[in-house]
C-alpha positions as CSV (number, residue, x, y, z in Angstrom):
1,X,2.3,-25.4,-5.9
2,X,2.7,-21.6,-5.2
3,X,3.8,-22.3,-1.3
4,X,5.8,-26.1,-0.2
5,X,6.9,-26.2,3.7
6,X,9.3,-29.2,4.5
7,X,10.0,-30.7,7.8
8,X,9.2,-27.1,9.6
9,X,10.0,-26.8,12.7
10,X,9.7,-23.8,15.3
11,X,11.0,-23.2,19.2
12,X,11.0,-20.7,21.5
13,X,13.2,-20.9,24.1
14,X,11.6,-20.9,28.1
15,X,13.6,-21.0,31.2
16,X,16.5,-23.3,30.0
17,X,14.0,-25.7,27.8
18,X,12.3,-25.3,24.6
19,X,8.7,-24.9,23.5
20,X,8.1,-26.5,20.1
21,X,5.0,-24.7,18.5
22,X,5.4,-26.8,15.4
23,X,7.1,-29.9,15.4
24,X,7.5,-30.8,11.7
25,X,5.0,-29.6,9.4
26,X,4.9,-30.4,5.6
27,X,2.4,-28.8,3.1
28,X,1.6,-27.6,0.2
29,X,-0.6,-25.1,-0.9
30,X,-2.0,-25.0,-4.7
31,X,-2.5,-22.0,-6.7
32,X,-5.8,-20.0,-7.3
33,X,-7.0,-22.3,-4.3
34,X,-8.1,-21.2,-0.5
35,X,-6.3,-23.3,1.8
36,X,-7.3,-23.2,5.4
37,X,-4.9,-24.1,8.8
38,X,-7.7,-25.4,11.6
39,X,-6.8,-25.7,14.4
40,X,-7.6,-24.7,18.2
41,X,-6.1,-21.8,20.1
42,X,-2.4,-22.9,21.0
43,X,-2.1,-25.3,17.9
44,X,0.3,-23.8,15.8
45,X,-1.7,-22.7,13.3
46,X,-0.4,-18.6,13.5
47,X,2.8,-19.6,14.1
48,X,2.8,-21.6,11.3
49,X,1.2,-18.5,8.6
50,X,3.8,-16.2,9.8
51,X,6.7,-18.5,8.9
52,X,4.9,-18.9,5.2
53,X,4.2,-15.0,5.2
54,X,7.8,-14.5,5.5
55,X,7.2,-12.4,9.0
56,X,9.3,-15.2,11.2
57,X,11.9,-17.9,10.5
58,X,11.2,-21.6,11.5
59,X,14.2,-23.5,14.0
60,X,14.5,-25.9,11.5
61,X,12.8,-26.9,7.9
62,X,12.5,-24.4,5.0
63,X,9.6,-23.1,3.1
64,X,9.4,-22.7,-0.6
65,X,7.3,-19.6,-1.9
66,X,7.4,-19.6,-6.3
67,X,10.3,-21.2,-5.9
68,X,12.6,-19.2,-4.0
69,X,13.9,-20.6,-0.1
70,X,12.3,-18.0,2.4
71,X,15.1,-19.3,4.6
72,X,18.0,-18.4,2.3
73,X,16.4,-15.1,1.2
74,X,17.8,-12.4,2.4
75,X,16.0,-9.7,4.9
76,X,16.1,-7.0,2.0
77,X,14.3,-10.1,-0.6
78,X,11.7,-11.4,2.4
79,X,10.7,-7.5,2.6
80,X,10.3,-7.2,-1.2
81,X,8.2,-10.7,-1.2
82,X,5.9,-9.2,1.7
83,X,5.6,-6.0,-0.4
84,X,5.6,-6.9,-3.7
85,X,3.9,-10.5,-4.1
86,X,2.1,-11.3,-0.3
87,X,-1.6,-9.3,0.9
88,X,-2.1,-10.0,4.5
89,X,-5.7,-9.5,6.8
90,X,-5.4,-9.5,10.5
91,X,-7.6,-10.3,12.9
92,X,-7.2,-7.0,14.4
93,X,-7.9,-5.5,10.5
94,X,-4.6,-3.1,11.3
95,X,-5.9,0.0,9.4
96,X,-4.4,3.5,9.9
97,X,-7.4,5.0,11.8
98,X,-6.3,8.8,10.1
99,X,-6.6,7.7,6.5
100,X,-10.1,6.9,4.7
101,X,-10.7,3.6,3.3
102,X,-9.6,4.8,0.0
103,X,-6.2,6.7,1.5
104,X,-5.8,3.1,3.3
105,X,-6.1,0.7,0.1
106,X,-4.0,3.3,-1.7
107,X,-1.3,3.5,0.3
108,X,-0.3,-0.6,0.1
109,X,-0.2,0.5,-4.4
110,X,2.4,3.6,-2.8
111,X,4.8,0.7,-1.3
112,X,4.3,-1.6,-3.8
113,X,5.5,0.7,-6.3
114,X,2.2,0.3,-8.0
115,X,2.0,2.7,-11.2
116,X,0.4,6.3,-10.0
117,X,-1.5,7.2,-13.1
118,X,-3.3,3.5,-12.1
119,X,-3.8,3.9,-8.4
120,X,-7.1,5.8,-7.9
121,X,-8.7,3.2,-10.4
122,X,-7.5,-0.1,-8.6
123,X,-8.6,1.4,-5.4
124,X,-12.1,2.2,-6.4
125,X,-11.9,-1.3,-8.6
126,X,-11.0,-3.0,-4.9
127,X,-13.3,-1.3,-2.7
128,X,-15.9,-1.6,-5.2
129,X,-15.5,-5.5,-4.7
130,X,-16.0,-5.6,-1.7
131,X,-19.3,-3.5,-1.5
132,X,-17.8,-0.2,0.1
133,X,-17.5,1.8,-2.6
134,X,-20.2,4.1,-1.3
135,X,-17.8,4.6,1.8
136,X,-14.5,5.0,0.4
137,X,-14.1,8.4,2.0
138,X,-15.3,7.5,5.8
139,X,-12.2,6.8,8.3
140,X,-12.3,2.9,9.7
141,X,-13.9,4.4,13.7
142,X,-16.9,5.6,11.2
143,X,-17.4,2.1,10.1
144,X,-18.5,-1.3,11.1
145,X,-16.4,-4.4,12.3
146,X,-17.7,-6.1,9.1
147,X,-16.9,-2.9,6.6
148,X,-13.4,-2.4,8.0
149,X,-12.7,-6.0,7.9
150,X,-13.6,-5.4,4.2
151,X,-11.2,-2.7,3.6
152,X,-8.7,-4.6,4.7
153,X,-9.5,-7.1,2.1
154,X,-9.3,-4.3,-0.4
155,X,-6.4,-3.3,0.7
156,X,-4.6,-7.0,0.4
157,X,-5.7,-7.3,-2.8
158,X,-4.9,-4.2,-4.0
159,X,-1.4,-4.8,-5.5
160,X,-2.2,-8.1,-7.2
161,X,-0.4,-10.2,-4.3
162,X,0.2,-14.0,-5.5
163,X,-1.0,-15.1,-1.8
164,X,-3.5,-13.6,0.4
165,X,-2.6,-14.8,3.9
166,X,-5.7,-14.3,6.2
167,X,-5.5,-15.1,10.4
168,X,-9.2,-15.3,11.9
169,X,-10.4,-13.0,9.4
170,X,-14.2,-13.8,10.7
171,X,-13.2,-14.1,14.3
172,X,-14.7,-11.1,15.3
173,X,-17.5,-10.7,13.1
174,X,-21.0,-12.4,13.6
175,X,-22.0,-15.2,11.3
176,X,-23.3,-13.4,8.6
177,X,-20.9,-11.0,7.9
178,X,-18.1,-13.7,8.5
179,X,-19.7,-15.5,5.7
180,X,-20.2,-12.2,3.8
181,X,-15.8,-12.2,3.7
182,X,-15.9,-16.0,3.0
183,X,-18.1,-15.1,-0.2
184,X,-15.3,-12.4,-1.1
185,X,-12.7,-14.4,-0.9
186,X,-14.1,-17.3,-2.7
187,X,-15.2,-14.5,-5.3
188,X,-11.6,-13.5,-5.5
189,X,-10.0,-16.9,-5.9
190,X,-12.5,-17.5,-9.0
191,X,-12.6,-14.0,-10.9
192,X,-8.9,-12.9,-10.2
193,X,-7.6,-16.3,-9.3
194,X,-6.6,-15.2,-5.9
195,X,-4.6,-17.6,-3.4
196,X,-5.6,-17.4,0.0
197,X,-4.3,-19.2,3.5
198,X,-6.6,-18.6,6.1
199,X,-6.4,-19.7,9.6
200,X,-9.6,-20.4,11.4
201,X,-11.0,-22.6,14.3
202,X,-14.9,-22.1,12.9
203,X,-15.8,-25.6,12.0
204,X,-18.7,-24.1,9.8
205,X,-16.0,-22.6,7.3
206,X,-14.6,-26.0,6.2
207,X,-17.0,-26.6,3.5
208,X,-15.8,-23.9,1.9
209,X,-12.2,-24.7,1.2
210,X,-10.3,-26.6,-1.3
211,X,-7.9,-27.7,1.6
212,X,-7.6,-27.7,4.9
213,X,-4.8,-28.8,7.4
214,X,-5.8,-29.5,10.9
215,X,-2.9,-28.5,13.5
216,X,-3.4,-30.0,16.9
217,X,-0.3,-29.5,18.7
218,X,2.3,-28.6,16.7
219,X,1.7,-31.0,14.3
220,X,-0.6,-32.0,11.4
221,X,-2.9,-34.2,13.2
222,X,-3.8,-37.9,12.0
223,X,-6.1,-37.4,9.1
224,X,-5.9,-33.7,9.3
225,X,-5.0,-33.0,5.7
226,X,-8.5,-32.7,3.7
């Protein structure tokens, strides 16, 4: 397993009590396998992907990523795991509106300390993939939802991460294109043996994963793990 959580637990203080947005998850997700956290609006299921992302710390619990404790890591060691060995795509894609596509994909090799005399070919490689390599030099406000979700695929991907970690990554899109990503990631997972966590409350999108968790308040609900 590339990712174990045990006993994970997060609160956030409000007014003098606590809210507990997970209440003791454990999982495991396989490698070279796309994972999916289901779950409603409110279940946990984001809180939950930026503890295993390394972007928060649960209240209690630790999570296990190749090995290493995320919770005994250092700050400086969590940054060079996000960097280094994690891809993420937001909902919101997150793209640098003043860089092209290409100048955005590239710039992920730049902090990764990707090799310069191999950048320009893994970017074209990566958008290429993805079907936008006709459009490499257009700025994300001169493309679609669906192309600018796609670049933001590329630009996960780009550094060879060991986990892809994906929040609503079709939320916005309509059907088609949504399953246009799904095919890219499953495409990835098979030809580059990509890992992938994606978060989604689409029922349609089940099908398609090797295994899914259903959160339903904080927790993994009864029968949830498929």
């Amino acid at each position: 397993m590339i990712i174990t959580a045990t006993g994970v637990k997060r609160g956030f203080p409000i007014g003098g009590d606590t809210f507990w947005a997970l209440k003791g998850i454990d999982l495991a997700v396989a490698k070279g396998k796309l994972t999916v956290l289901k779950g409603r609006s409110g279940s946990g299921k984001t809180t939950l992907m930026n503890i295993l992302g390394a972007l928060d710390y649960p209240t209690a619990g630790d999570v296990f990523f190749d090995g290493l404790s995320l919770c005994a890591a250092s700050e400086a060691k969590r940054d060079t795991l996000r960097r280094m060995k994690m891809g993420f795509v937001f909902q919101s894609v997150a793209l640098v509106s003043m860089m092209t596509a290409y100048e955005n994909v590239e710039f992920i090799l730049r902090i990764s300390g990707y090799p310069a005399r191999e950048r320009r070919k893994r970017v074209e490689a990566c958008l290429d993939w993805v079907g936008l390599a006709g459009r490499m030099h257009h700025l994300p406000p001169e493309l679609s939802g669906g192309e600018q979700q796609r670049v933001a695929i590329a630009r996960a991907i780009a550094h060879r991460p060991l986990v892809i970690f994906a929040d609503e990554p079709t939320a916005e899109l309509d059907t088609n294109t949504g399953l246009q990503v799904i095919k890219i990631f499953k495409d990835l997972i098979e030809h580059e043996g990509a890992t992938i966590v994606m978060t989604t409350h689409d029922p349609g999108l089940m099908e398609v994963a090797d295994k899914v968790y259903e959160l339903a308040d904080g927790e993994i609900a009864e029968g949830g793990a498929g």
